[in-house]
Gaussian input, Z-matrix of N, CA and C with variables (Angstrom, degrees):
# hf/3-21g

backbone

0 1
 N
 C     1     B1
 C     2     B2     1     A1
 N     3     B3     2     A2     1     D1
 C     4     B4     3     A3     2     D2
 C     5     B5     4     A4     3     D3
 N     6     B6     5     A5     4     D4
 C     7     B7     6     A6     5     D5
 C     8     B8     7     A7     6     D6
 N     9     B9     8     A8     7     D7
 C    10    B10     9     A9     8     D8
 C    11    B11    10    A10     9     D9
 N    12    B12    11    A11    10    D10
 C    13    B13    12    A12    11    D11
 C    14    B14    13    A13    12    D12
 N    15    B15    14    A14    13    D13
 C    16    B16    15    A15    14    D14
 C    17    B17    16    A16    15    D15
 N    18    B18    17    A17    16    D16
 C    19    B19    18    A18    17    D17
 C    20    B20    19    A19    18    D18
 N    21    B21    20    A20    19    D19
 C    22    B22    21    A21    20    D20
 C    23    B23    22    A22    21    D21
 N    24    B24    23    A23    22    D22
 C    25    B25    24    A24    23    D23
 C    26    B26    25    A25    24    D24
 N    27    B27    26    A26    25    D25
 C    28    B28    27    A27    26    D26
 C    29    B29    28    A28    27    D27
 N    30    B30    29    A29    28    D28
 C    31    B31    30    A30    29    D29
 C    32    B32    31    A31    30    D30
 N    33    B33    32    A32    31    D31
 C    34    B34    33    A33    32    D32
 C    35    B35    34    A34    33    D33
 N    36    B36    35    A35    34    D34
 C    37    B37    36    A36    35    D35
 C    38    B38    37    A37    36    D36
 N    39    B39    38    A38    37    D37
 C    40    B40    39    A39    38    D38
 C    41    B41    40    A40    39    D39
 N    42    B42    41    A41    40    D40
 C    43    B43    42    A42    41    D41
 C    44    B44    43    A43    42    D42
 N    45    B45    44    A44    43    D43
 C    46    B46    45    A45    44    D44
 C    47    B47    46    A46    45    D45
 N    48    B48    47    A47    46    D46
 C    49    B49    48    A48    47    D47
 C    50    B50    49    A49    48    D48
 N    51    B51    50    A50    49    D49
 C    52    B52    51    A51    50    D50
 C    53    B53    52    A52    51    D51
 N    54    B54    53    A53    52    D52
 C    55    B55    54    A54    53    D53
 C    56    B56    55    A55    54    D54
 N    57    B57    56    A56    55    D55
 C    58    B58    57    A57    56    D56
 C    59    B59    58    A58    57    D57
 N    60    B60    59    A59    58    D58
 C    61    B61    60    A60    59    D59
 C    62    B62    61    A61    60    D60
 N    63    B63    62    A62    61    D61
 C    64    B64    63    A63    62    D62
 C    65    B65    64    A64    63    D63
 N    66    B66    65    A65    64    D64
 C    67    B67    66    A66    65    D65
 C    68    B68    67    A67    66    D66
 N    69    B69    68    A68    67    D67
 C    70    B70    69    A69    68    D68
 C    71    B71    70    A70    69    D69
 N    72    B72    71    A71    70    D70
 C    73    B73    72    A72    71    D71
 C    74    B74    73    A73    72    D72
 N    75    B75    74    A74    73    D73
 C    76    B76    75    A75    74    D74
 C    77    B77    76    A76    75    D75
 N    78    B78    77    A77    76    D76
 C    79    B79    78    A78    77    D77
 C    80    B80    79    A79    78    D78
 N    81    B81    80    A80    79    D79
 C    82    B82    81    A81    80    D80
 C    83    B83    82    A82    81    D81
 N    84    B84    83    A83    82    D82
 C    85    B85    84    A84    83    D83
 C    86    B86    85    A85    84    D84
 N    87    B87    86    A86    85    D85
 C    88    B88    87    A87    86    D86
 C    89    B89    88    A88    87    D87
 N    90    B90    89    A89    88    D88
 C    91    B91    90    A90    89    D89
 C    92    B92    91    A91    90    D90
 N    93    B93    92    A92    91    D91
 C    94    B94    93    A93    92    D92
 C    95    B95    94    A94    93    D93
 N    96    B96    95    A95    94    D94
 C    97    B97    96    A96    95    D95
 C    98    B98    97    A97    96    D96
 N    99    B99    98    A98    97    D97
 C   100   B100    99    A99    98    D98
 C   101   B101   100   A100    99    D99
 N   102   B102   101   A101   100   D100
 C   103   B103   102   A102   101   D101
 C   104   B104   103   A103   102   D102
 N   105   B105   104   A104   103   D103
 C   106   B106   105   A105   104   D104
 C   107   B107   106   A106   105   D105
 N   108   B108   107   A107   106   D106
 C   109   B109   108   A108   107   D107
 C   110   B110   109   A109   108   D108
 N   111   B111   110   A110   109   D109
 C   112   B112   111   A111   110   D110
 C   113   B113   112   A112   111   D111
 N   114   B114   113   A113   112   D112
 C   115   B115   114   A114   113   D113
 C   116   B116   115   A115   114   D114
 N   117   B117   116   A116   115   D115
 C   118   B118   117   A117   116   D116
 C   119   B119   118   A118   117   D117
 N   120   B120   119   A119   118   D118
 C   121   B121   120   A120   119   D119
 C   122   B122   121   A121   120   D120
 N   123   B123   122   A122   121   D121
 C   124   B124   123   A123   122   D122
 C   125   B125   124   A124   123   D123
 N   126   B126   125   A125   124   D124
 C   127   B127   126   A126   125   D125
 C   128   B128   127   A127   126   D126
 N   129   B129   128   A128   127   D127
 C   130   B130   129   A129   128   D128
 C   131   B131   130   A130   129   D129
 N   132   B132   131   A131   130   D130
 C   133   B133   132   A132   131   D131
 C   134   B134   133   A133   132   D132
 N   135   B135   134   A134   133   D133
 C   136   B136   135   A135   134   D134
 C   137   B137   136   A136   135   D135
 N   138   B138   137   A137   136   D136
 C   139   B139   138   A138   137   D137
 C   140   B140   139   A139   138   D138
 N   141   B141   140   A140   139   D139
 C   142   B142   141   A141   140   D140
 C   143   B143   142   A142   141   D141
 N   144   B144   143   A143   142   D142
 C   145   B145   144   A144   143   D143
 C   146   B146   145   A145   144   D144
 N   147   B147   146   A146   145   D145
 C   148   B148   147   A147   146   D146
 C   149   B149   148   A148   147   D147
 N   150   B150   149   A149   148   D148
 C   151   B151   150   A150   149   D149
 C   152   B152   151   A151   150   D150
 N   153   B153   152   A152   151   D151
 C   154   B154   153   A153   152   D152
 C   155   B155   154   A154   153   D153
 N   156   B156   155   A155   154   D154
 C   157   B157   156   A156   155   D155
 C   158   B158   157   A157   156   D156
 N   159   B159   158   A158   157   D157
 C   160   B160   159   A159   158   D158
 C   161   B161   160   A160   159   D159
 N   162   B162   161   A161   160   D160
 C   163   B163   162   A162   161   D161
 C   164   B164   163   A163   162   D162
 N   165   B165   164   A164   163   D163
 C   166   B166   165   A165   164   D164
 C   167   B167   166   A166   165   D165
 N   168   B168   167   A167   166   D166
 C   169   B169   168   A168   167   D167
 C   170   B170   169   A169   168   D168
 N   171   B171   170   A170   169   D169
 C   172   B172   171   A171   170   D170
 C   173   B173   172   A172   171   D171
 N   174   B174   173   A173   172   D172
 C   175   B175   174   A174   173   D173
 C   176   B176   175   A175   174   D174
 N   177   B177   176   A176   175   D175
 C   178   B178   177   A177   176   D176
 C   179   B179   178   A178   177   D177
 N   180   B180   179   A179   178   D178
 C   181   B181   180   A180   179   D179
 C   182   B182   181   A181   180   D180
 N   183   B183   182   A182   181   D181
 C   184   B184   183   A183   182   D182
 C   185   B185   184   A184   183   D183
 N   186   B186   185   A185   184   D184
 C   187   B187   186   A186   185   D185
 C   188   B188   187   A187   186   D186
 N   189   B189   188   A188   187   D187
 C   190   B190   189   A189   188   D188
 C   191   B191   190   A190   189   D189
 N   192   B192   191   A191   190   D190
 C   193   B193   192   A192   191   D191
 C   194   B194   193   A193   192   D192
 N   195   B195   194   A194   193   D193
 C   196   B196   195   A195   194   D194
 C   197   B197   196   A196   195   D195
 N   198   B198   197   A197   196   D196
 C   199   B199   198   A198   197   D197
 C   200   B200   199   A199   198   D198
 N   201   B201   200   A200   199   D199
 C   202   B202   201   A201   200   D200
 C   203   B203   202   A202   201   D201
 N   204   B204   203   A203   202   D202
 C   205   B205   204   A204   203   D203
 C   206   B206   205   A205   204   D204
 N   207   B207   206   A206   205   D205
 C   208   B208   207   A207   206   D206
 C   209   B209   208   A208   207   D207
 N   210   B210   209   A209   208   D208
 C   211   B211   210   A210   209   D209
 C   212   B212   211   A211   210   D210
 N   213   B213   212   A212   211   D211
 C   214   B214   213   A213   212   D212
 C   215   B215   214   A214   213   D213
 N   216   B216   215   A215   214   D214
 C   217   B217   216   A216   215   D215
 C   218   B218   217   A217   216   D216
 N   219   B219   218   A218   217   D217
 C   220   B220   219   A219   218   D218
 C   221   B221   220   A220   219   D219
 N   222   B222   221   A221   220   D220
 C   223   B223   222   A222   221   D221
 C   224   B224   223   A223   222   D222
 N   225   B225   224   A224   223   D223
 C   226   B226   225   A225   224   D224
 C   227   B227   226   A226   225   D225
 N   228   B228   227   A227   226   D226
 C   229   B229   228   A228   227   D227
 C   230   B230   229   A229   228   D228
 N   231   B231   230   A230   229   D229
 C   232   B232   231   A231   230   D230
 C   233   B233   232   A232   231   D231
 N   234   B234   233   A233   232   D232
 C   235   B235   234   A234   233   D233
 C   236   B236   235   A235   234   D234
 N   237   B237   236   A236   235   D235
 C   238   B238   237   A237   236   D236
 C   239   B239   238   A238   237   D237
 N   240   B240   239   A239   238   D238
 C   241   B241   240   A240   239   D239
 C   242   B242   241   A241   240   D240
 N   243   B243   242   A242   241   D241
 C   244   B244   243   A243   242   D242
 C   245   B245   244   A244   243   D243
 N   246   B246   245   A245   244   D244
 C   247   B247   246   A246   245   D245
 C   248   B248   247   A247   246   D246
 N   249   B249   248   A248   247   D247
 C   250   B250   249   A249   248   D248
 C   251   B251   250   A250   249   D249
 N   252   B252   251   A251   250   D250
 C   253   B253   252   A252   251   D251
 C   254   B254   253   A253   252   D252
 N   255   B255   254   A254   253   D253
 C   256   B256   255   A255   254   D254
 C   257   B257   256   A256   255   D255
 N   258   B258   257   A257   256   D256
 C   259   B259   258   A258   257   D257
 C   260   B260   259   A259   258   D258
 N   261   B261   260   A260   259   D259
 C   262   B262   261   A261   260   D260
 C   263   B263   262   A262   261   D261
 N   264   B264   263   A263   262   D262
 C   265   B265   264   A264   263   D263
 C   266   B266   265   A265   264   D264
 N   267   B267   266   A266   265   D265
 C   268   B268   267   A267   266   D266
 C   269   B269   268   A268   267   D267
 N   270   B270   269   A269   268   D268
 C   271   B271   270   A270   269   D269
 C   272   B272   271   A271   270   D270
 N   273   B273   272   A272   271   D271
 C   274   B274   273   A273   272   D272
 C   275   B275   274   A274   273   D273
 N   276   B276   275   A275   274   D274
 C   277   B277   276   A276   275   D275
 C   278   B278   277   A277   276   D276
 N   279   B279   278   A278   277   D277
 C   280   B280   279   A279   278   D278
 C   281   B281   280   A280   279   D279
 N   282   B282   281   A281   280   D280
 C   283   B283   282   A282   281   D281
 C   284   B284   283   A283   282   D282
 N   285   B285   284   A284   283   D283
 C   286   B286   285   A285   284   D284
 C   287   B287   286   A286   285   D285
 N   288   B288   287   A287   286   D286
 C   289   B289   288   A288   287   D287
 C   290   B290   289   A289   288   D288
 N   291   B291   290   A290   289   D289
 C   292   B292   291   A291   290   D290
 C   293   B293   292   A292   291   D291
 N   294   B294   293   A293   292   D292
 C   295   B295   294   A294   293   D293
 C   296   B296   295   A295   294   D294
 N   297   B297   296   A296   295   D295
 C   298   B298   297   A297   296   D296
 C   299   B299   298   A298   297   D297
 N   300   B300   299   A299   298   D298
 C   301   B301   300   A300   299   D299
 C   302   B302   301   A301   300   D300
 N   303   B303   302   A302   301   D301
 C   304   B304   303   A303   302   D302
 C   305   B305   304   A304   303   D303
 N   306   B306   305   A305   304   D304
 C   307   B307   306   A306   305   D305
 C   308   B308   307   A307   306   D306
 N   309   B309   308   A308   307   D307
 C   310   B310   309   A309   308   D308
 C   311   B311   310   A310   309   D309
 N   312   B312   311   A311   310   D310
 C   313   B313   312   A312   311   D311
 C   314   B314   313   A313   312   D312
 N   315   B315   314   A314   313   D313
 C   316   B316   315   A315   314   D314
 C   317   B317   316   A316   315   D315
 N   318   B318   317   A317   316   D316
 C   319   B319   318   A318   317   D317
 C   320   B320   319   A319   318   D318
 N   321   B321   320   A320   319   D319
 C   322   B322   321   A321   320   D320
 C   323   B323   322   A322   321   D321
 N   324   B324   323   A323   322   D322
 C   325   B325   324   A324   323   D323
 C   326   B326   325   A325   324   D324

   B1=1.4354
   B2=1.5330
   B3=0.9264
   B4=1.9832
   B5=1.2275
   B6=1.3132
   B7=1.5423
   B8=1.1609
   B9=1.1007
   B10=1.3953
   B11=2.0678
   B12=0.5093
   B13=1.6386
   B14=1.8518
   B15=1.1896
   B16=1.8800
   B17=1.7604
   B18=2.0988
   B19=1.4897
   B20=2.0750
   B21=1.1936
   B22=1.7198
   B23=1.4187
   B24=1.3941
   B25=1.8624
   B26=1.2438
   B27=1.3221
   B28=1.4580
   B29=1.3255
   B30=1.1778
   B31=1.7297
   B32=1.6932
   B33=1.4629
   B34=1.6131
   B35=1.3657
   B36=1.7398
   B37=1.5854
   B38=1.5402
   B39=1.3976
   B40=1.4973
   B41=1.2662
   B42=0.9026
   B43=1.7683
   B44=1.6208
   B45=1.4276
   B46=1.0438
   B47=1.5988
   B48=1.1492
   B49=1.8117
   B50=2.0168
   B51=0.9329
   B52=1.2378
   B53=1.3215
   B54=1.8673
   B55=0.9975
   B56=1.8184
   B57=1.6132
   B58=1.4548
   B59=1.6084
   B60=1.3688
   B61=1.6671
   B62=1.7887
   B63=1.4039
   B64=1.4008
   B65=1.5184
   B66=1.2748
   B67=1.8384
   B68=1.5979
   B69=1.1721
   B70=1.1766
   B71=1.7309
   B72=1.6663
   B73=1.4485
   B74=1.7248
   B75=1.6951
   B76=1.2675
   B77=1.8269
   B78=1.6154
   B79=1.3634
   B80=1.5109
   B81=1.6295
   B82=1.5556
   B83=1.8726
   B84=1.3004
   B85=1.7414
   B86=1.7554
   B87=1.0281
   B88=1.3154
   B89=1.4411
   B90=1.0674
   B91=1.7447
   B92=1.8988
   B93=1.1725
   B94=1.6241
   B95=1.5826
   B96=1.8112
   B97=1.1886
   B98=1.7938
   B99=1.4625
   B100=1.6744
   B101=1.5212
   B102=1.7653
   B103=1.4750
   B104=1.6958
   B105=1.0405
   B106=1.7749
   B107=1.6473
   B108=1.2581
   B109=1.6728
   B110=1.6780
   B111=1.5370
   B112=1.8067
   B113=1.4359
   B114=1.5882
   B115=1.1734
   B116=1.2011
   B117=1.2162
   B118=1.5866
   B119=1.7430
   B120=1.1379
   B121=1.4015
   B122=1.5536
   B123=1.2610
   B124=1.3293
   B125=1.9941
   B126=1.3298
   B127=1.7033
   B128=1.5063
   B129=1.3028
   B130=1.3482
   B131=1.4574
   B132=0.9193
   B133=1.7113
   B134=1.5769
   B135=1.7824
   B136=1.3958
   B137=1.7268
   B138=1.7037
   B139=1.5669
   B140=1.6133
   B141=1.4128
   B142=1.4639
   B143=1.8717
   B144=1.2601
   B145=1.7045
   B146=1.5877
   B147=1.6373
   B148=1.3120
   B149=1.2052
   B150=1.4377
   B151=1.6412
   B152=1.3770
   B153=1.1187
   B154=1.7052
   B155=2.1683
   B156=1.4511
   B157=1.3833
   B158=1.4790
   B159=1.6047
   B160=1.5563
   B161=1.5863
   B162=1.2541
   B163=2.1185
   B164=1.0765
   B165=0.8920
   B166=1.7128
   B167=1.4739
   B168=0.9463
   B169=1.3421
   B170=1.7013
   B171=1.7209
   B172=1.2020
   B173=1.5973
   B174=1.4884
   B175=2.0755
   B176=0.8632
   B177=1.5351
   B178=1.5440
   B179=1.6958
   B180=1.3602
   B181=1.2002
   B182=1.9672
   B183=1.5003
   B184=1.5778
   B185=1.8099
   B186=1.0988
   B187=0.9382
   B188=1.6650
   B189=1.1813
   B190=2.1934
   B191=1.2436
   B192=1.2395
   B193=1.4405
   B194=0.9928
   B195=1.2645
   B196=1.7510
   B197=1.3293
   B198=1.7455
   B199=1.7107
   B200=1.6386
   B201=2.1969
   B202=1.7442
   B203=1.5292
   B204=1.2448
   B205=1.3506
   B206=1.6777
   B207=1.4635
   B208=1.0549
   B209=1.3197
   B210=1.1881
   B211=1.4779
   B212=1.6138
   B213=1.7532
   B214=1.3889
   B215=1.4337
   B216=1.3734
   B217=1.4325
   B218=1.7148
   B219=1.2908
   B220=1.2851
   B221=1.7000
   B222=0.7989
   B223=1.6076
   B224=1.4914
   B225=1.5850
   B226=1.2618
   B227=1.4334
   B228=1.3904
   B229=1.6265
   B230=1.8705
   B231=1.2995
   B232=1.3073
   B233=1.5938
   B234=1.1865
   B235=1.7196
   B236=1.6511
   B237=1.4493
   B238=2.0367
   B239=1.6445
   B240=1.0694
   B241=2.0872
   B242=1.6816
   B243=0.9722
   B244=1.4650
   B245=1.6405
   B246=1.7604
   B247=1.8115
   B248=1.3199
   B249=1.5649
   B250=1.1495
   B251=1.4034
   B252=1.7740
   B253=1.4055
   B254=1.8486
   B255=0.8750
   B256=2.0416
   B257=1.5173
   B258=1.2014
   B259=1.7002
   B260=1.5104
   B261=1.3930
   B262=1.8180
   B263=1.2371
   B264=0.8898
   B265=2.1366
   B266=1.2999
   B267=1.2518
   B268=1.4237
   B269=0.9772
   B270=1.4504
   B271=1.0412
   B272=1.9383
   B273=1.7311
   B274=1.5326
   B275=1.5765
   B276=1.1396
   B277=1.9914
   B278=1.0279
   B279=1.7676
   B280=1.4633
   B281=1.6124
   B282=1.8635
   B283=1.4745
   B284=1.2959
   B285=1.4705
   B286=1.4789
   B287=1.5728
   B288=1.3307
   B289=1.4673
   B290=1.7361
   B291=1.7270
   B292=1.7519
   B293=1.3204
   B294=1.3012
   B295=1.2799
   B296=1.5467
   B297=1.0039
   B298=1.3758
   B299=1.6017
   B300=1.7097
   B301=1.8134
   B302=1.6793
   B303=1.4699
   B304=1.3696
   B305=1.4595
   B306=1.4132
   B307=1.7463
   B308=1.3909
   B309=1.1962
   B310=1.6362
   B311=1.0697
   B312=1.3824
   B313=1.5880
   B314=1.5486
   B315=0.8911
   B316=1.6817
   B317=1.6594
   B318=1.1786
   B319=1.2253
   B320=1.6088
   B321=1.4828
   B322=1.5723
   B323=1.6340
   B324=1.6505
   B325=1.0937
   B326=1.6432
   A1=109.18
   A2=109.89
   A3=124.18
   A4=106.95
   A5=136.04
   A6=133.96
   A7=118.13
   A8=150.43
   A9=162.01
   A10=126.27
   A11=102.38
   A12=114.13
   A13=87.04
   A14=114.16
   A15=109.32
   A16=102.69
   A17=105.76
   A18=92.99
   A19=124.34
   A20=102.67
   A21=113.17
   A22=101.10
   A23=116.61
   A24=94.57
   A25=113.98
   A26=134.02
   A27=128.70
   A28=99.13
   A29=128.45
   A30=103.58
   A31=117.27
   A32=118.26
   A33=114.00
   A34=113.61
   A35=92.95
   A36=87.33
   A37=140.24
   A38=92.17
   A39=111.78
   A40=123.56
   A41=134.53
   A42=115.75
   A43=136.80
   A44=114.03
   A45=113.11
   A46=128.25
   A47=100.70
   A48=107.06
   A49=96.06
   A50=109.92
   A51=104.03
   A52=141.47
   A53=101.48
   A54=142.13
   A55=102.30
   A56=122.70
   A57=117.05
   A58=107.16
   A59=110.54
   A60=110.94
   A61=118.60
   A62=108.65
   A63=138.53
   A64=85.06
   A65=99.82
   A66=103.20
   A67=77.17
   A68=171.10
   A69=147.12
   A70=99.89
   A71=104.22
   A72=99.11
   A73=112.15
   A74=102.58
   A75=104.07
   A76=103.03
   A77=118.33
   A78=99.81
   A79=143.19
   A80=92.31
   A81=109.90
   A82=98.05
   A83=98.11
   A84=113.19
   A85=95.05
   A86=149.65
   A87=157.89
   A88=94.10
   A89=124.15
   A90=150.08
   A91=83.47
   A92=113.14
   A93=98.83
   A94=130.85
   A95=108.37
   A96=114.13
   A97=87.47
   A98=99.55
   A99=97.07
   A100=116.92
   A101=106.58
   A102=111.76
   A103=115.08
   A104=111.90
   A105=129.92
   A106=108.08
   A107=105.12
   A108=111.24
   A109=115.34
   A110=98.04
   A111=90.26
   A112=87.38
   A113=134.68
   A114=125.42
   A115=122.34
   A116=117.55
   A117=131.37
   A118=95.02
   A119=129.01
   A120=134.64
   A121=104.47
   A122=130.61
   A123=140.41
   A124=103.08
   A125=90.92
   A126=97.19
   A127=116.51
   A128=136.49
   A129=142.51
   A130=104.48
   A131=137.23
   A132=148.35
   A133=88.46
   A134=119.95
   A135=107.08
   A136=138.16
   A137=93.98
   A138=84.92
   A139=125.89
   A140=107.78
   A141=94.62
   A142=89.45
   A143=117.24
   A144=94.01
   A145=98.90
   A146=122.91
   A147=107.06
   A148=140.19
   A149=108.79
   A150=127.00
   A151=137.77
   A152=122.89
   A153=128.55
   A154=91.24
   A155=107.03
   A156=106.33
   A157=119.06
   A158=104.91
   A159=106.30
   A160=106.12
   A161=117.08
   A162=104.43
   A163=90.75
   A164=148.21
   A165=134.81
   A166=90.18
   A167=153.75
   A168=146.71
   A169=119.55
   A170=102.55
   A171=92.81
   A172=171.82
   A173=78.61
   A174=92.72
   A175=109.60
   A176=123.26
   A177=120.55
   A178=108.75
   A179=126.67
   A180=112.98
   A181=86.96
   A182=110.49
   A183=107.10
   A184=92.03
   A185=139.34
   A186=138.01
   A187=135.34
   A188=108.31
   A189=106.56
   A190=97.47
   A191=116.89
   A192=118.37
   A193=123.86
   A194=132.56
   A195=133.90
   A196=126.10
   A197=95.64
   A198=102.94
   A199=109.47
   A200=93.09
   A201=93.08
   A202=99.48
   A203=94.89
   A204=105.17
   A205=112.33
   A206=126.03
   A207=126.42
   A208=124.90
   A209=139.68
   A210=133.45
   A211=131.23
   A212=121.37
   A213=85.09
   A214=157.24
   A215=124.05
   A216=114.43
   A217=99.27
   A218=119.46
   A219=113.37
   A220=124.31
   A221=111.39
   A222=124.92
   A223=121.40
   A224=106.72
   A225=127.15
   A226=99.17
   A227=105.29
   A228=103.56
   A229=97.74
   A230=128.64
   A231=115.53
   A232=96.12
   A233=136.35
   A234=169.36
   A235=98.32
   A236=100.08
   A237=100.85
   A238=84.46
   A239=119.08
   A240=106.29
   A241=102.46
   A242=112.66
   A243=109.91
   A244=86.78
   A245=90.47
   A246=101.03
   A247=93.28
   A248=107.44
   A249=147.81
   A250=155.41
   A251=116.53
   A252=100.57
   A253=116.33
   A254=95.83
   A255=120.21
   A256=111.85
   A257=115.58
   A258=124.36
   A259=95.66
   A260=110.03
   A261=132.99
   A262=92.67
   A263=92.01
   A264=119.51
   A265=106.59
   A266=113.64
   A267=135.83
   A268=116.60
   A269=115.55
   A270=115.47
   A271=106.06
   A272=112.63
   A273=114.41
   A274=96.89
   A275=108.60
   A276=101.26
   A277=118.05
   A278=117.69
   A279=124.82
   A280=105.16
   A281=124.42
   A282=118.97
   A283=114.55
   A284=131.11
   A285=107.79
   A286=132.58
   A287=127.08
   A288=147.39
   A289=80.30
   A290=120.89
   A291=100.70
   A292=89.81
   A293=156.71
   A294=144.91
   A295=124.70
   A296=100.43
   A297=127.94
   A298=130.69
   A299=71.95
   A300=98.17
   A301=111.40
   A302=120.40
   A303=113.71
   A304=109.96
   A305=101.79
   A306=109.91
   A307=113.55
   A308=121.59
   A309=104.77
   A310=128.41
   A311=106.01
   A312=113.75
   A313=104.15
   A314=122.44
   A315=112.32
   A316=122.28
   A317=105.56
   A318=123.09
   A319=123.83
   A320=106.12
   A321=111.98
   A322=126.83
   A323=126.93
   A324=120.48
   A325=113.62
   D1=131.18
   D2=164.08
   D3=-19.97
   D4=140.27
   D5=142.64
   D6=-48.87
   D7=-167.46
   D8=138.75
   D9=-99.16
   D10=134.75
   D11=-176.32
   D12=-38.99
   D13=-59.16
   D14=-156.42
   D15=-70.92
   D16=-39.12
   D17=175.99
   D18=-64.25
   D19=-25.43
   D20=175.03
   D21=-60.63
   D22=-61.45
   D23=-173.87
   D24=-82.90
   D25=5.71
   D26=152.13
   D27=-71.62
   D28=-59.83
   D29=-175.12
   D30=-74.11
   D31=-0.34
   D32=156.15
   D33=-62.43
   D34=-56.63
   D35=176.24
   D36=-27.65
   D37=-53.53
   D38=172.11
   D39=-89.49
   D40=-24.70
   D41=131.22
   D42=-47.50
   D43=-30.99
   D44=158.86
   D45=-67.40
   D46=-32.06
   D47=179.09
   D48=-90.61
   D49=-19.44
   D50=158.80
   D51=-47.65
   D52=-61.76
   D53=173.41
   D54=-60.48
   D55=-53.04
   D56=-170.19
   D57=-70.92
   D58=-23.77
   D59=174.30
   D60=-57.32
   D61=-21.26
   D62=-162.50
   D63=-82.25
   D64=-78.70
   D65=-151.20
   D66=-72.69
   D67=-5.00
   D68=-175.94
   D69=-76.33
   D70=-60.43
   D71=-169.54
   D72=-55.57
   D73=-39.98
   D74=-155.60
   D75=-72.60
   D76=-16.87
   D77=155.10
   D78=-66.51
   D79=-27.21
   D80=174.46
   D81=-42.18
   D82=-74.59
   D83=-168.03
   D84=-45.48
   D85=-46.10
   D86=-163.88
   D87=-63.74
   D88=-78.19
   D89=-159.76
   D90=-62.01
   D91=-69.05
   D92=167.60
   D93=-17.63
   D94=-61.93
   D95=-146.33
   D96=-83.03
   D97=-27.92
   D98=-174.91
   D99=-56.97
   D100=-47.63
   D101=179.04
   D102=-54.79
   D103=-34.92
   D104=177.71
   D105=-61.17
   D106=-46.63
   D107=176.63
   D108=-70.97
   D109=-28.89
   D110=-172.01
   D111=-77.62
   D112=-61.14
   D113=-165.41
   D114=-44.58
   D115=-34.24
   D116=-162.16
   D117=-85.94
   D118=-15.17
   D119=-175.92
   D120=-113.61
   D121=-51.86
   D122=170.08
   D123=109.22
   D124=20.21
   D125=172.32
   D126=-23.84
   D127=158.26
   D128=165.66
   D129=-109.92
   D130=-154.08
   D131=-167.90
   D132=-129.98
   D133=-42.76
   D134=166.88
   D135=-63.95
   D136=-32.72
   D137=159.35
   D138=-85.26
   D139=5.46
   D140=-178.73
   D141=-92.92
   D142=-6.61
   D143=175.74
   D144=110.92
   D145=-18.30
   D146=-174.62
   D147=-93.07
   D148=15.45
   D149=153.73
   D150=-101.69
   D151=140.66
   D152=-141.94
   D153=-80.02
   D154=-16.84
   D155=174.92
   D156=-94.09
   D157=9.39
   D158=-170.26
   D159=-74.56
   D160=149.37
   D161=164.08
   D162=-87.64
   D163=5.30
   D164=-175.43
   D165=-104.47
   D166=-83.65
   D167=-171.68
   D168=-32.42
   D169=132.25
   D170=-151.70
   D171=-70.27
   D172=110.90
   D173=-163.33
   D174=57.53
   D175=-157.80
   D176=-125.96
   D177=-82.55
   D178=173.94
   D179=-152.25
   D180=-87.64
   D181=170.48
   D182=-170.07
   D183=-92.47
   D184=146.37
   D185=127.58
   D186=-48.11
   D187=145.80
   D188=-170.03
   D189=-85.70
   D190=133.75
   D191=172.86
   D192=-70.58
   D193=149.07
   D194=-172.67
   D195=67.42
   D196=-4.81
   D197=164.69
   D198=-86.33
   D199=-175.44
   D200=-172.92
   D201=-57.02
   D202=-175.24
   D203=152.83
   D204=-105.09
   D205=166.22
   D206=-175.64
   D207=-79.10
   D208=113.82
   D209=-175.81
   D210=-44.88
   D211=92.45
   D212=-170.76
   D213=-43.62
   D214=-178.14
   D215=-179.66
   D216=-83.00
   D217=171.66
   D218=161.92
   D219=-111.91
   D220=114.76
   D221=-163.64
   D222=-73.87
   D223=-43.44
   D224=-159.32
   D225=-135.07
   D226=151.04
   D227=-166.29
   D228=-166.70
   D229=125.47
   D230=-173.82
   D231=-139.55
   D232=136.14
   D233=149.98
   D234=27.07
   D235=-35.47
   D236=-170.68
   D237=-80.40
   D238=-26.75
   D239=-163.81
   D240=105.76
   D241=4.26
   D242=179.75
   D243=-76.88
   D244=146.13
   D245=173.31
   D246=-132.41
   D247=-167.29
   D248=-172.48
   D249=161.44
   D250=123.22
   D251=-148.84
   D252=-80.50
   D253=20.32
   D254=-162.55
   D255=66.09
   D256=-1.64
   D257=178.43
   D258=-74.94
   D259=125.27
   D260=154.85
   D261=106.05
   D262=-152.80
   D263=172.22
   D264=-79.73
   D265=151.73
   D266=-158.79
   D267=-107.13
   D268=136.60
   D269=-144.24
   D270=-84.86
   D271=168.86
   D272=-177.97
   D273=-63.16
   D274=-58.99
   D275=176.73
   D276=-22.72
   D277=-67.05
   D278=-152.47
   D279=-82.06
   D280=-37.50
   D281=168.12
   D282=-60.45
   D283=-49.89
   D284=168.84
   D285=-67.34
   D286=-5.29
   D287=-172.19
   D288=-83.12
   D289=-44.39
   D290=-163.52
   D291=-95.45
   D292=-22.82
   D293=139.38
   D294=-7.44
   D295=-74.22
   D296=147.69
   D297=13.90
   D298=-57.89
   D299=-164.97
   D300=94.50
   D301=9.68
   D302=162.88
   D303=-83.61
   D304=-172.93
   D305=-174.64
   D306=-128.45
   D307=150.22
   D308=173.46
   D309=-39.91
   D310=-48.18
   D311=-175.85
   D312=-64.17
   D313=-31.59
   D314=160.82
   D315=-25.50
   D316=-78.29
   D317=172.01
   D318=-61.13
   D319=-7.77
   D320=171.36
   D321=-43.14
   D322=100.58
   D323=-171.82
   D324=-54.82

């Protein structure tokens, strides 16, 4: 005879709570083998990536949206006070300074 619509999701049900008893234990054993590996290595929370001060965590930091932007650094700097952070096009100072016969590192702030 047919199942019925109400006996099928009683036995989903219970496959599903079946099923969460599963991944429950089988994370236990997981979460185990992980704690065993950091010790056995001496991992930090920074080399695994899970602090917002790690460099390993991922790449560069995000900027907040709708905030400033950050002021560049200044890189380059030559005798008039003209600077520059080496970001864009370069400046008339610094192409005639390598014209010149100077060097970047000349102008290194």
């Amino acid at each position: 005879m047919a199942k019925t619509l109400v006996q099928i999701q009683k036995q989903i049900d219970a496959l599903q709570r079946q099923a969460d008893e599963i991944k429950q234990k089988e994370a236990g054993e997981v979460i185990a083998r992980i704690k065993e590996a950091i010790r056995h290595y001496g991992l930090t929370a920074a080399d695994l990536g899970l602090t917002r001060s790690s460099p390993k965590a991922a790449g560069a930091p995000a900027r907040k949206r709708g905030g400033k932007k950050s002021k560049p650094v200044v890189k380059y700097r030559d005798d008039a006070g003209h600077t520059w952070s080496g970001r864009g096009r370069r400046p008339k100072w610094f192409v005639d300074g390598l014209a010149a016969g100077k060097k970047a590192e000349d102008f290194a702030a």
